[in-house]
TIKE-343342 format. One record per residue: x negated, y negated, z of N, C-alpha, C, O, CB in turn. Coordinates in steps of 0.02 Angstrom, whole numbers, padded with zeros to 5 digits, always signed. Glycine has a CB too. Example, Ala and Ser with C-alpha at 12.3 -4.5 7.8 and 13.67 -1.06 7.14 Angstrom:
2
-00660+00284+00390-00615+00225+00390-00660+00165+00390-00712+00166+00423-00565+00224+00452 -00642+00112+00354-00684+00053+00357-00645-00002+00394-00670-00057+00402-00704+00030+00286 
END
This chain:
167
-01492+01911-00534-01466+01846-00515-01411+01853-00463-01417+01825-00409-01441+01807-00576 -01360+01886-00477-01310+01922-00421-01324+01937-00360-01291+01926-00309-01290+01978-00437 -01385+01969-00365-01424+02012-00283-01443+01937-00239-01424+01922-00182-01529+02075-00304 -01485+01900-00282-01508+01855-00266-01460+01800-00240-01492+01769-00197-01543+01844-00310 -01410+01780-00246-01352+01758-00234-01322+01795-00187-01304+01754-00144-01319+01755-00285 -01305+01849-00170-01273+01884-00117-01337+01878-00071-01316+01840-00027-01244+01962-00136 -01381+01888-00061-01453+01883-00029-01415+01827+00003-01372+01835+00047-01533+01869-00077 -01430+01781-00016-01448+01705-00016-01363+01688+00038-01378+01636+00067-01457+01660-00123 -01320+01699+00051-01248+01708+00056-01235+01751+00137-01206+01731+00187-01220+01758-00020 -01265+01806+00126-01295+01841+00180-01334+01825+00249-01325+01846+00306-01330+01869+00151 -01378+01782+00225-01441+01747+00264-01416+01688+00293-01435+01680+00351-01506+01727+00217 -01377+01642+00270-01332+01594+00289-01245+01584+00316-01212+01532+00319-01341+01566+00240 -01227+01648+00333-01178+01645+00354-01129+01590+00402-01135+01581+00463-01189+01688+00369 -01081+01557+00361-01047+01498+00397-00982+01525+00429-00935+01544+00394-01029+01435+00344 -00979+01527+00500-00909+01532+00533-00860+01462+00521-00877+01408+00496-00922+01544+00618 -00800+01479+00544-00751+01428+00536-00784+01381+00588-00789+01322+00572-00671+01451+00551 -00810+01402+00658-00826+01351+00680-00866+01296+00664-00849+01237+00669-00836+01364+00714 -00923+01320+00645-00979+01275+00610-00944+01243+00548-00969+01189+00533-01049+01320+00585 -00901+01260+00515-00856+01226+00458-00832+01155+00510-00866+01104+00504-00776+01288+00425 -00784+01156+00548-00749+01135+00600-00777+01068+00619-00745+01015+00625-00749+01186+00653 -00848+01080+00630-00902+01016+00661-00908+00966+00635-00947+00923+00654-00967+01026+00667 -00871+00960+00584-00912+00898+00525-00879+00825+00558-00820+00809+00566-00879+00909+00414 -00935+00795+00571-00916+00721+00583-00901+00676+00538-00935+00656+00491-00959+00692+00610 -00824+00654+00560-00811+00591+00506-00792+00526+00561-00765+00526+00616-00732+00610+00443 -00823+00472+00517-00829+00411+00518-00800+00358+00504-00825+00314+00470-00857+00406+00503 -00735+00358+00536-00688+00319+00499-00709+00260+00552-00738+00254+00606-00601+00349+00491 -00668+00212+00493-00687+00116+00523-00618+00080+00506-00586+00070+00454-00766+00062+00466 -00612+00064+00576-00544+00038+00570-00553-00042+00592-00612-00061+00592-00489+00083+00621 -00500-00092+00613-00497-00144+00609-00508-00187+00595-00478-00188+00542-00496-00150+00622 -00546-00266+00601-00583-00311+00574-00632-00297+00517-00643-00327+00465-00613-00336+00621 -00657-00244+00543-00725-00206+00503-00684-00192+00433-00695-00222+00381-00761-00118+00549 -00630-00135+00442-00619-00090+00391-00580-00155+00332-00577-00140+00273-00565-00012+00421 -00557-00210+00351-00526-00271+00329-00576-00309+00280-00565-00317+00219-00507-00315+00393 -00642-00334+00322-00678-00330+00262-00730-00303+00209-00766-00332+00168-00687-00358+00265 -00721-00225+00229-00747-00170+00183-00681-00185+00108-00680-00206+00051-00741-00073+00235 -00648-00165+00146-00590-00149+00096-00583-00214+00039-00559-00197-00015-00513-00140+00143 -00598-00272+00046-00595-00357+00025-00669-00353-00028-00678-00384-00080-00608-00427+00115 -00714-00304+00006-00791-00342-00036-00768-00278-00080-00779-00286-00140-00898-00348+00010 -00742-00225-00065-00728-00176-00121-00688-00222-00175-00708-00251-00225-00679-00106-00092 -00624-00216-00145-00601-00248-00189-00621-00295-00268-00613-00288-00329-00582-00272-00151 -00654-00349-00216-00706-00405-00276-00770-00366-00313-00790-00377-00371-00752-00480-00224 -00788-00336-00284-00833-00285-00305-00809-00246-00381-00824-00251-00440-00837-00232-00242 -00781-00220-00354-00751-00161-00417-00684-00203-00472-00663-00175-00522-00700-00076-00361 -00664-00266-00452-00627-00304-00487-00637-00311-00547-00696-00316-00563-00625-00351-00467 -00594-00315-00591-00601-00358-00664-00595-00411-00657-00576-00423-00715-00560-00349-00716 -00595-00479-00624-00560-00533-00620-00596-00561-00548-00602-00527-00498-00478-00518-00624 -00612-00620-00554-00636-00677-00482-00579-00675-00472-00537-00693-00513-00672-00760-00485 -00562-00646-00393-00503-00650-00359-00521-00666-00278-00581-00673-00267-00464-00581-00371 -00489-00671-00237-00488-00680-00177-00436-00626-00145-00390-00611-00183-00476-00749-00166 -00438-00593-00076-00389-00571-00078-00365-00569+00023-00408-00562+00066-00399-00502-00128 -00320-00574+00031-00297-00568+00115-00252-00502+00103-00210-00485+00062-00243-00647+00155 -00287-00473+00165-00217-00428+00176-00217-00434+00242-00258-00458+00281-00212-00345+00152 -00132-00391+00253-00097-00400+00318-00159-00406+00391-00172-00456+00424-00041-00324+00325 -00178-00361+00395-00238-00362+00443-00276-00424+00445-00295-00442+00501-00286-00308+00427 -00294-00465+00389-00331-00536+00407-00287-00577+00446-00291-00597+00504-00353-00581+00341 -00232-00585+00392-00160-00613+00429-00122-00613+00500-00074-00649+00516-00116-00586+00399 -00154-00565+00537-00123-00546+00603-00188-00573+00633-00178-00585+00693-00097-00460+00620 -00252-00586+00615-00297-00609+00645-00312-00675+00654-00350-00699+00697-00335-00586+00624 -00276-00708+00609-00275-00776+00609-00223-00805+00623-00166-00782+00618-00292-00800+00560 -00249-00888+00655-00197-00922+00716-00140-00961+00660-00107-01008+00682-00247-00994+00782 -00132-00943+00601-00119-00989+00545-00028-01002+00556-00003-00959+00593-00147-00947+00460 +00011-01042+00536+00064-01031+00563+00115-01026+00492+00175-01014+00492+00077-01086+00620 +00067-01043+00426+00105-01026+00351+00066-01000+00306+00007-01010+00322+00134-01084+00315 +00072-00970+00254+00043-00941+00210-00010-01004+00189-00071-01002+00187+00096-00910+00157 +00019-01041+00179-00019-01117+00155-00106-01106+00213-00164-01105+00192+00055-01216+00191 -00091-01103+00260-00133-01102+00311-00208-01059+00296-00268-01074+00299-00091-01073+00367 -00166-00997+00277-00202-00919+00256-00235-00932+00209-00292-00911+00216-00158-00856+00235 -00225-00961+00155-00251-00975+00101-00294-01030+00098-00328-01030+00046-00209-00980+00063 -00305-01080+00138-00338-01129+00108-00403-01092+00149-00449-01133+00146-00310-01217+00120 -00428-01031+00188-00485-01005+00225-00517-00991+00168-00576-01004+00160-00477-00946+00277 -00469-00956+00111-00508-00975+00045-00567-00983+00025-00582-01040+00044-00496-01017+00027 -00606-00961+00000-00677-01015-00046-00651-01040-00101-00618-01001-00134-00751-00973-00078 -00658-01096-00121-00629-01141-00189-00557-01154-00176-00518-01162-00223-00635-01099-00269 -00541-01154-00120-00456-01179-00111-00441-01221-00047-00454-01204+00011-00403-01109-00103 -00411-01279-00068-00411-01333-00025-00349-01347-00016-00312-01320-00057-00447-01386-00046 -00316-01389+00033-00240-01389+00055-00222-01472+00039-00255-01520+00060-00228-01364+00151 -00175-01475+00007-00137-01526+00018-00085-01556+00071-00025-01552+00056-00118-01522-00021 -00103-01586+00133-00057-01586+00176-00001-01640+00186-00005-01697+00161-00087-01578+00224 +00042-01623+00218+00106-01669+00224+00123-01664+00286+00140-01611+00313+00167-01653+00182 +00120-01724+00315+00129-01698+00390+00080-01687+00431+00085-01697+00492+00157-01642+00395 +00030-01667+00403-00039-01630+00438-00038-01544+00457-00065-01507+00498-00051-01671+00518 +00018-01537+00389+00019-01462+00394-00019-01459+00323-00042-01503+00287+00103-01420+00401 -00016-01402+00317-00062-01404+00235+00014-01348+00197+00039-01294+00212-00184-01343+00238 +00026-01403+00138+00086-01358+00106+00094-01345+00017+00136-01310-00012+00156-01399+00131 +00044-01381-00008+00024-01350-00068-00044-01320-00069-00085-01316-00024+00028-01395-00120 -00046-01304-00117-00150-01296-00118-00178-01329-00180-00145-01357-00224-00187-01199-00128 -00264-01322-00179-00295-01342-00248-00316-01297-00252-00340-01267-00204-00338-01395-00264 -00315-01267-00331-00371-01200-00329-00423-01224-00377-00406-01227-00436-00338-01118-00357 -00483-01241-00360-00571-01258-00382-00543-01334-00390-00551-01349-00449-00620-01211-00475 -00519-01375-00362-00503-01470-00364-00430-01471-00399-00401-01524-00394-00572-01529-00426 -00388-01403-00443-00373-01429-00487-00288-01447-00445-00263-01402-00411-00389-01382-00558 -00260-01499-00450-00183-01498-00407-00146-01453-00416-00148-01424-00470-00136-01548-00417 -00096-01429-00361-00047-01364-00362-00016-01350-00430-00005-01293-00450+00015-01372-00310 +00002-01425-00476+00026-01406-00546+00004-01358-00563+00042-01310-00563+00017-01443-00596 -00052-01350-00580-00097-01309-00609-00098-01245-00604-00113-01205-00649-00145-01324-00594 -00075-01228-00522-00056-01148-00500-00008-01125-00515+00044-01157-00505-00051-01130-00441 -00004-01045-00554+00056-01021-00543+00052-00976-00481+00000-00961-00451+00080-00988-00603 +00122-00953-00462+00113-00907-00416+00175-00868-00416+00228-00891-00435+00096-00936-00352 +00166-00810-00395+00239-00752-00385+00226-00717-00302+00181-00711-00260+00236-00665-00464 +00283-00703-00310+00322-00676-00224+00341-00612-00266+00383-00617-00311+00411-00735-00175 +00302-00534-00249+00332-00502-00252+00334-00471-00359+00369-00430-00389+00385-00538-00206 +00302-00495-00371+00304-00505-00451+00341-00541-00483+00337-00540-00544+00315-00457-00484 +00396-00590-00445+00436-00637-00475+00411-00702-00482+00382-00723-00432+00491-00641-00446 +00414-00734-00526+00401-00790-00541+00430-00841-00483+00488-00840-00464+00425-00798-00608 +00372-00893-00455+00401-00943-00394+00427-01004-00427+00400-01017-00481+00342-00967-00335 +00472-01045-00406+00496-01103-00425+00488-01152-00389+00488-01128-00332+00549-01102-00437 +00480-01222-00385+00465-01270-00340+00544-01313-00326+00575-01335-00374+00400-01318-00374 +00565-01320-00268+00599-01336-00266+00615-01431-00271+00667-01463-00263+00606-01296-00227 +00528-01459-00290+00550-01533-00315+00540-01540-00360+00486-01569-00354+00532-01584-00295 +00550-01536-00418+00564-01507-00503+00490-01517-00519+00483-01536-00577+00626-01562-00567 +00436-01511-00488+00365-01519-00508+00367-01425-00505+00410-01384-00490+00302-01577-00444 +00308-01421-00524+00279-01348-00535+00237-01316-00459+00229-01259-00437+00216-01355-00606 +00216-01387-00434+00192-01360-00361+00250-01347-00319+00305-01372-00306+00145-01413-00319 +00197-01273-00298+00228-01231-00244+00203-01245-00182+00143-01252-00171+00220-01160-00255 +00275-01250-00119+00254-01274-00061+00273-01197-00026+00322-01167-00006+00294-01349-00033 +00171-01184-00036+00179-01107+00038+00187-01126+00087+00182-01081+00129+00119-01057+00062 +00202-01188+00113+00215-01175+00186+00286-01159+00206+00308-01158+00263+00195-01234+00225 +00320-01145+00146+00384-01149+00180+00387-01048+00198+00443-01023+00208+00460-01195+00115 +00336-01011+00198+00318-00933+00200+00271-00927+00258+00211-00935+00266+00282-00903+00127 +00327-00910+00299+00266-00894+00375+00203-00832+00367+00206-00784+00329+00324-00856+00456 +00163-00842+00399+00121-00781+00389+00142-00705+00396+00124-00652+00372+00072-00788+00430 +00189-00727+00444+00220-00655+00451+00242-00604+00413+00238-00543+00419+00262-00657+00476 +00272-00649+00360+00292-00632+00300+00263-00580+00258+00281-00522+00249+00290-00681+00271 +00217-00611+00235+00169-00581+00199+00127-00539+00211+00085-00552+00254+00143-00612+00180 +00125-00481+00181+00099-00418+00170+00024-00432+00149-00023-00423+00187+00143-00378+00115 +00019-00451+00097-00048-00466+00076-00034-00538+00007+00017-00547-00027-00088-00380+00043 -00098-00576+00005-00106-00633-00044-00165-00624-00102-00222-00627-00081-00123-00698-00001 -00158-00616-00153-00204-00637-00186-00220-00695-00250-00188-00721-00295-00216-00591-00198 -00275-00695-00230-00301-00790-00294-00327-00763-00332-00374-00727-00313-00363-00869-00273 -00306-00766-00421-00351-00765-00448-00370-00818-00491-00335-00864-00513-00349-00719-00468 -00444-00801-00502-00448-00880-00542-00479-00861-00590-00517-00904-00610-00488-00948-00508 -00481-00810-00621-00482-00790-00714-00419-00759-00733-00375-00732-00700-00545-00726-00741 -00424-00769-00787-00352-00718-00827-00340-00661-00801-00376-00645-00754-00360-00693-00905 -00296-00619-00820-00268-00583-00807-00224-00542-00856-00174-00577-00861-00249-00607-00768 -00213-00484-00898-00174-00458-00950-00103-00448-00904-00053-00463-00936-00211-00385-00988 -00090-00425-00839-00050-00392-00813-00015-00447-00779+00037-00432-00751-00076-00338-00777 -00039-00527-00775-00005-00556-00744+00018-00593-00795-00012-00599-00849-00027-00581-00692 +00098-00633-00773+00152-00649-00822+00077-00709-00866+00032-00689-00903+00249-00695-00776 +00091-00784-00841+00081-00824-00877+00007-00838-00867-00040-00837-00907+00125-00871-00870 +00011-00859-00774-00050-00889-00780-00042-00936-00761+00008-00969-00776-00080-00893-00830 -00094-00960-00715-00110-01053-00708-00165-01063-00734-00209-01021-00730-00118-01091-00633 -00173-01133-00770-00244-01155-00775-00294-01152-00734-00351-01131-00747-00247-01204-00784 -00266-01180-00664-00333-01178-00605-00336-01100-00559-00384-01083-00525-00318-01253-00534 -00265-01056-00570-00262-00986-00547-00198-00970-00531-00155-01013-00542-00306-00971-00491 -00180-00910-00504-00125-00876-00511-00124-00853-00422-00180-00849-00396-00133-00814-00578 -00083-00843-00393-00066-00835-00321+00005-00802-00304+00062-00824-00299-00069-00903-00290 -00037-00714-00295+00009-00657-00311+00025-00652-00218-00023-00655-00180-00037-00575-00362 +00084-00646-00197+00097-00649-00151+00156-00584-00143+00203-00576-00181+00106-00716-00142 +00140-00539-00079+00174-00466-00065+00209-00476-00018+00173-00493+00029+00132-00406-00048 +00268-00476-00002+00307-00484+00059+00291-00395+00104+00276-00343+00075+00406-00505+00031 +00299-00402+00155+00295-00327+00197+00371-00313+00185+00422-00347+00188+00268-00329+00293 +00355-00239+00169+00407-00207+00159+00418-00152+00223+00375-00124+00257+00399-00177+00089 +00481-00146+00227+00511-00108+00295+00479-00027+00273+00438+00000+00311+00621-00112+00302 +00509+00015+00195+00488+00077+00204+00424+00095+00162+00415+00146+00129+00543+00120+00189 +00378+00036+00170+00310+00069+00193+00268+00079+00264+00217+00112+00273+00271+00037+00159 +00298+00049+00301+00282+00055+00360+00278+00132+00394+00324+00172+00396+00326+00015+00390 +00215+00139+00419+00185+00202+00435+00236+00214+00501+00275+00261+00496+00095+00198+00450 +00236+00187+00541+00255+00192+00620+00334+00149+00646+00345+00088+00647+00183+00153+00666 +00366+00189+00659+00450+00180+00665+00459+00102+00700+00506+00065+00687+00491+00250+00724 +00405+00088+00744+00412+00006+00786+00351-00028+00749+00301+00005+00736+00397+00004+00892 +00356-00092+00733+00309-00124+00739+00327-00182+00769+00388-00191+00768+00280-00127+00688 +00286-00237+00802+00297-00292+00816+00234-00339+00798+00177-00323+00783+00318-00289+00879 +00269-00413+00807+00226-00470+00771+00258-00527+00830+00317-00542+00840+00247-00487+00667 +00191-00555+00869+00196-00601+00904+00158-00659+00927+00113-00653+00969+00209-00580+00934 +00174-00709+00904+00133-00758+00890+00155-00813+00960+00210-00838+00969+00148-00787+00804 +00104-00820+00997+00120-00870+01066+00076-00934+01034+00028-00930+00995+00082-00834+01159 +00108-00996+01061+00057-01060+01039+00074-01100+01130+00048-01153+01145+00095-01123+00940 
END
């Protein structure tokens, strides 16, 4: 079995170069944005939705409120003709909870709806909706929960970045 194995080892000899050749296939931008999103829902425990930074820089949106209602099952409540609460599946913003960061959000007109528009897109790192339970998240909304990541300075790969939005 040994001979046969050294045989076999012999006959196929690999240099570093031929090691060296191997083609990889990496996928970056728009593409790799929604690979990474159907993974996500894919391999999920939980009907979620999810944006990250990369959708966010792609879209003309000018508040988080904006980002979110592209949504499936999430609709905007507007004021102004901006959109600054949401519905998640009809049900009114009451209904949503949401956190910034893992902290619990507060509404600043003693109702329970949260006004994202007052969170530019810029802001935000990544968003996610979910609209089943959750063990790991605090309470919960009836109609869903809306986990929201601010960008943080020392994860940033590259010493400059910039963000510029012309209208």
């Amino acid at each position: 079995s040994s001979q046969v194995l050294a045989q076999q080892q012999q006959n196929n000899p690999t240099t570093p170069e031929e090691e060296a050749e191997i083609e990889v296939i990496q996928v970056r931008g728009f593409a790799q944005s929604l690979f990474r999103s159907l993974d996500t829902k894919r391999f999920g425990d939980v009907v979620s939705e999810t944006i990250s930074a990369d959708d966010l820089g792609a879209l003309p949106d000018v508040s988080i409120a904006d980002a979110l209602t592209r949504l499936p099952g999430i609709s905007a409540v507007r004021t102004g003709g901006q959109a600054a609460e949401i519905n998640i599946r009809g049900m009114s913003g009451g209904f949503v909870f949401s956190t910034l960061n893992g902290r619990e959000q507060v509404s600043t007109s003693g109702k329970r709806n949260i006004e994202f528009d007052q969170y530019p897109s810029e802001l935000i790192n990544s968003a996610a909706v979910y609209k089943s339970p959750k063990a790991s998240l605090i309470e919960g909304g009836v109609a869903g929960t809306v986990e929201l990541q601010t960008a943080s300075v020392l994860s940033n790969q590259q010493q400059h970045t910039f963000t510029a939005n012309l209208r």
